[in-house]
C-alpha positions in Angstrom: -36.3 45.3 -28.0 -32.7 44.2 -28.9 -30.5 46.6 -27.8 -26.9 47.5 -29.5 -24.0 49.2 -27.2 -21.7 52.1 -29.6 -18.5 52.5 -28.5 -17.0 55.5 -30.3 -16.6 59.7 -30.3 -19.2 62.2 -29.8 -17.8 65.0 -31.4 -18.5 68.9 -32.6 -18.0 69.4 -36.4 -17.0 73.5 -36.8 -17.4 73.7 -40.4 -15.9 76.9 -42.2 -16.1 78.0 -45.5 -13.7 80.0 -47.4 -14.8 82.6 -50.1 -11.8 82.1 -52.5 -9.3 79.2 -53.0 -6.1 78.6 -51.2 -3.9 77.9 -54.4 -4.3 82.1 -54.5 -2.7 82.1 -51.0 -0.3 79.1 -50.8 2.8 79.7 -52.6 4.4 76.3 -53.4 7.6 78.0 -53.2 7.4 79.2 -50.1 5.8 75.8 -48.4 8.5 75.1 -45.8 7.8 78.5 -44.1 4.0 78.4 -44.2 2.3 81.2 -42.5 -1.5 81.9 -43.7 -4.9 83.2 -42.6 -8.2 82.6 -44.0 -11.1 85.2 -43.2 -14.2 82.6 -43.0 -17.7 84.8 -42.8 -19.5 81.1 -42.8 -19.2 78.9 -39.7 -21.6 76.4 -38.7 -21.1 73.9 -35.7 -22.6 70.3 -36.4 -23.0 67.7 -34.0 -20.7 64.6 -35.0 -18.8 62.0 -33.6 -18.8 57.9 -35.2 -21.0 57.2 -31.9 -23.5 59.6 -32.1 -24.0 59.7 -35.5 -24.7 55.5 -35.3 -26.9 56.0 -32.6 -29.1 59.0 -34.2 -29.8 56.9 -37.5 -30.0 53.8 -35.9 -33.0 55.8 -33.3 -34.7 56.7 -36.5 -34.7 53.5 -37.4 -36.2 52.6 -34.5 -33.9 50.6 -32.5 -32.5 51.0 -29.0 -28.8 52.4 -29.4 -26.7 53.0 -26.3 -23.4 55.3 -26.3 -20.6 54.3 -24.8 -18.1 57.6 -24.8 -16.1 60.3 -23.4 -16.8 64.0 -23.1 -15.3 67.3 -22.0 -16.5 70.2 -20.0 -18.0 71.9 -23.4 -20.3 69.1 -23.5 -23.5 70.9 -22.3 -24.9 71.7 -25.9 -24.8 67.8 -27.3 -26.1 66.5 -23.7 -29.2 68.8 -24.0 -29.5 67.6 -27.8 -29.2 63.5 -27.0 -31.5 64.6 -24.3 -34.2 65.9 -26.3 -33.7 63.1 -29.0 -34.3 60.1 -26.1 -30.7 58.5 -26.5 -29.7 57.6 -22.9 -26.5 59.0 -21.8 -25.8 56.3 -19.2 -22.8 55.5 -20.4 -21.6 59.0 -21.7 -18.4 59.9 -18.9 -18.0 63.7 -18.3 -14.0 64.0 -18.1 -13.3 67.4 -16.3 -10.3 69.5 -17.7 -10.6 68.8 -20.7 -12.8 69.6 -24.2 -15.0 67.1 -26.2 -13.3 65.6 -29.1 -13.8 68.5 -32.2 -12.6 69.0 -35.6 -12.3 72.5 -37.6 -12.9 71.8 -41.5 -12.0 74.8 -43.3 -13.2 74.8 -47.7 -12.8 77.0 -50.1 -14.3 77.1 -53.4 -13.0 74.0 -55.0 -14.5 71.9 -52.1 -10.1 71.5 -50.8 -10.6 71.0 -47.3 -7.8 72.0 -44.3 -9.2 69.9 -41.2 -8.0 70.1 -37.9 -9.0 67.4 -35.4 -8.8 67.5 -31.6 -9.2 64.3 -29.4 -9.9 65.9 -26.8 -11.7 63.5 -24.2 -11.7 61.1 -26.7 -8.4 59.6 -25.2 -9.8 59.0 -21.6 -12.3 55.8 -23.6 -10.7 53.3 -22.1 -12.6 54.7 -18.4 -15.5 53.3 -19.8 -15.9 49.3 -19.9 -18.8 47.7 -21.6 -19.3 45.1 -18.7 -21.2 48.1 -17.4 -23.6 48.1 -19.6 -26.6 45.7 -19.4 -28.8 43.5 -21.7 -26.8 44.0 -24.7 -27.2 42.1 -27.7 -24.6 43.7 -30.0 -21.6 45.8 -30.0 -19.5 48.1 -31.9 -16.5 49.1 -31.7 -15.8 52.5 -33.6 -13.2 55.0 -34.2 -11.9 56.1 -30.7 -9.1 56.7 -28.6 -6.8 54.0 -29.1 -6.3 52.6 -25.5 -10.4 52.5 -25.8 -10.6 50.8 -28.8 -8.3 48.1 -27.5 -10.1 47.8 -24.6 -14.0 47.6 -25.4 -12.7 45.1 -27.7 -11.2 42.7 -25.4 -14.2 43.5 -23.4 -17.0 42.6 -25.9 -15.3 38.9 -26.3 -14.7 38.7 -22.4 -18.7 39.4 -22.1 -19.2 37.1 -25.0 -21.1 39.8 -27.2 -21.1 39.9 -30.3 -19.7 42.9 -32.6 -18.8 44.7 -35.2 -15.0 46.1 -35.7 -15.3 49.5 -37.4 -12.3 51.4 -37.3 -12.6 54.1 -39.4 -10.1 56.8 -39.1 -8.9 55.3 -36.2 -7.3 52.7 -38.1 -3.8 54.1 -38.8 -3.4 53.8 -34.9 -3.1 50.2 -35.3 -0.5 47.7 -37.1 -1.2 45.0 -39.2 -0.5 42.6 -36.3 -3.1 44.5 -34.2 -5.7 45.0 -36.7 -5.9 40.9 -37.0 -6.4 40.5 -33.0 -9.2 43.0 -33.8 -10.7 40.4 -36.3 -10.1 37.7 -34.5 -12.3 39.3 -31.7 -14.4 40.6 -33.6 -17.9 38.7 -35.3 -18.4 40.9 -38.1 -16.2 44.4 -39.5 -16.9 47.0 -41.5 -14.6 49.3 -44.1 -14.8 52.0 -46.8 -12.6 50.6 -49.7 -9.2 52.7 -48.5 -10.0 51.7 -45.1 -9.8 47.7 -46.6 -7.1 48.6 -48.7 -4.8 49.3 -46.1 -6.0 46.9 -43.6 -4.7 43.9 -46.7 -1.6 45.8 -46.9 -0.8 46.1 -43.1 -2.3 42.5 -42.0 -0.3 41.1 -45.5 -3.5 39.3 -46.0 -5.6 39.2 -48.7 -9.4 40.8 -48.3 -10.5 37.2 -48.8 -8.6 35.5 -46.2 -9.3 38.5 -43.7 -13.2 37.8 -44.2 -12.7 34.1 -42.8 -11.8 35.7 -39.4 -15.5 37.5 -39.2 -19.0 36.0 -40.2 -19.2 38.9 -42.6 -17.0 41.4 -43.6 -18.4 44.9 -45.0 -16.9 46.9 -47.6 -18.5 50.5 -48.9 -17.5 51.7 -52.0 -19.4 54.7 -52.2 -21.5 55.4 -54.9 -20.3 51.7 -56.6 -22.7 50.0 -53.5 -20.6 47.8 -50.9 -19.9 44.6 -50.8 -20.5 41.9 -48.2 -17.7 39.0 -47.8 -19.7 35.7 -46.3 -18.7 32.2 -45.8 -18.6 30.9 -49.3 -20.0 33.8 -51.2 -19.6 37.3 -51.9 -23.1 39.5 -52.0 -22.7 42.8 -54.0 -25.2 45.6 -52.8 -26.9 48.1 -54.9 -26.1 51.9 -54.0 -29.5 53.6 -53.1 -30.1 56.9 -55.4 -30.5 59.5 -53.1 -32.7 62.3 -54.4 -30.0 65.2 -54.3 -26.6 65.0 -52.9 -25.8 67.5 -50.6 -23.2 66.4 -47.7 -22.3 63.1 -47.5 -20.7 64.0 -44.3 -21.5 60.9 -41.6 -23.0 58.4 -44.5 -20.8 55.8 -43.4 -22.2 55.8 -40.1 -25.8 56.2 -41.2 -25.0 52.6 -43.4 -23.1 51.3 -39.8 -27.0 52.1 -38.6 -28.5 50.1 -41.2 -25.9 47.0 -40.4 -26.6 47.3 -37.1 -30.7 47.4 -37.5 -30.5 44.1 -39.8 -28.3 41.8 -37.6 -30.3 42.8 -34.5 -33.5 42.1 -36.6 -32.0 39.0 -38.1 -33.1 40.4 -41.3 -30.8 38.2 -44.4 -27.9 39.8 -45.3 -29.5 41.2 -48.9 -31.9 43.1 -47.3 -29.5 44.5 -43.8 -27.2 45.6 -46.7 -29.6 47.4 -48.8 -31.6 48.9 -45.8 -27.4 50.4 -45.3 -27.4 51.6 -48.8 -30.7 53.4 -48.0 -29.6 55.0 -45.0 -26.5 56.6 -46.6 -28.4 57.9 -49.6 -30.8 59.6 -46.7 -27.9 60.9 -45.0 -26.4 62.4 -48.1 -29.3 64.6 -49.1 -28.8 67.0 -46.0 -26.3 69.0 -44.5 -24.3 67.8 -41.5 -24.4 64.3 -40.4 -27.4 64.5 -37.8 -30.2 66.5 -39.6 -32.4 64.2 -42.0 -35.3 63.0 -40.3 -37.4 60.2 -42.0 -39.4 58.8 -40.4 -40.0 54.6 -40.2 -43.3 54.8 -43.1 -40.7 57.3 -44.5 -38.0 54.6 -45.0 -40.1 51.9 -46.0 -41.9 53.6 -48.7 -37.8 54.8 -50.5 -37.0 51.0 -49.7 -39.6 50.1 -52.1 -38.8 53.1 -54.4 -34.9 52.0 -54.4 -35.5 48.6 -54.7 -38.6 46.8 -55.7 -39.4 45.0 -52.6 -41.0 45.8 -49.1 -39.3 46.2 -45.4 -41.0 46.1 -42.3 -39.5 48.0 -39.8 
């Protein structure tokens, strides 16, 4: 089976909710000497992180994902889960000292959001080099530590493998000069629509011209579909209905999945981009970013549903 190496963060999610609404407890006034508390009787912790959210979805799907990432002392909890789940951790690195890359989301009632986000051992990434990794067929390079993203870059071209630039919200690191050696490493990228915006504003180049750098460049644009730039023509792809939205926490990664499936398949591009669209509507109809659980008959049979036409898996 094809196998597809994820460079990126495994990460904790502490998600908080707040029983009111913080325009009762932020005085604009009195914003240059801010000093607040929230009392939060809700907290959940998730299990996140670009890599391992990839790597879950792209396991249900069936494929063979291998993480390439950097962890704290505090990792215990996500080892025993990746563990239990069969995703190797071969090419997980245990950094001592230091905690695994976290956020803290705090919302209140009209879904505002305060996020904290700590990097944690998600700026030791560039320890790791993919030419450790064996008998891959395809790459990606997702949001990281900086010096890491750089590297496994540089180090998917040197190995001649091909993959996909996804920076995420990693892409602020980088200026327009550095985001268009990523895509000229890089065989295919993937944005959400900001994400692409600011890449065209940075690089000074229009989406179109970026997309001759790749063999196909991805956009998302949430519930509009995605697009997908290819030599000579531009494929626009259906959003999948989800059945209820709930979170759609990680459904950029659980469409990354979908990408990733349909290269490695060499499924056409209309159907790798519509088996993405399904992911994300899967993803979106549970809480947290790692707790849907279709199975493969599962995601055939809402393939059909979504869109008329049959997927083998």
């Amino acid at each position: 089976m094809p196998r597809a190496l994820i460079c990126g963060s495994l990460a904790y999610d502490n998600i908080m909710v707040f029983p009111d609404r913080f325009k009762h407890h932020i005085l604009p006034e009195r914003i240059h000497i801010l000093n607040v508390s929230f009392l939060v009787p809700e907290l959940r912790r998730e299990f996140g992180g670009c890599a391992g959210n990839i790597a879950y979805n792209l396991k249900l799907l069936g494929g063979e994902p291998l993480i390439m990432a950097t962890v704290g002392d505090d990792f215990a909890p996500y080892r025993q889960r990746l563990e239990a789940l069969d995703l190797a951790l071969t090419h997980v690195r245990q950094v001592q000292g230091i905690f695994t890359a976290q956020a803290f989301i705090t919302t209140d009632l009209d879904d505002n959001q305060i996020t904290a986000f700590h990097p944690g051992a998600m700026n030791c990434s560039q320890q790791n080099r993919v030419e450790h990794a064996k008998d891959i067929q395809l790459g990606l390079v997702g949001p990281d530590g900086r010096a890491g993203m750089l590297q496994h870059a540089r180090d998917f071209a040197a190995q001649a493998i091909p993959f996909i630039f996804d920076p995420g919200q990693g892409l602020p690191l980088f200026d327009g000069e550095e985001l268009l050696h990523f895509l000229n490493l890089a065989d295919y990228a993937c944005f959400n629509d900001y994400e692409a915006q600011l890449t065209v504003e940075r690089s000074g180049k229009s989406i179109e011209v970026l997309a001759r750098q790749v063999r196909a460049l991805i956009v998302t644009r949430g519930a509009e579909g995605s697009r997908i730039y290819l030599p000579g023509r531009i494929l626009e792809i259906p959003c999948a209905k989800p059945n209820a939205i709930i979170d759609p926490t990680g459904c950029g990664d659980a469409y990354r999945a979908g990408i990733l499936y349909g290269i490695l398949n060499q499924f056409d591009w209309e159907t790798t981009g519509r088996l993405a669209s399904l992911m994300g509507a899967l993803k979106v109809e549970s809480q947290g970013a790692q707790n849907h659980a279709p199975d493969r008959a599962d995601i055939c049979a809402r393939y059909r549903q979504s869109f008329g036409a049959t997927i083998t898996l």
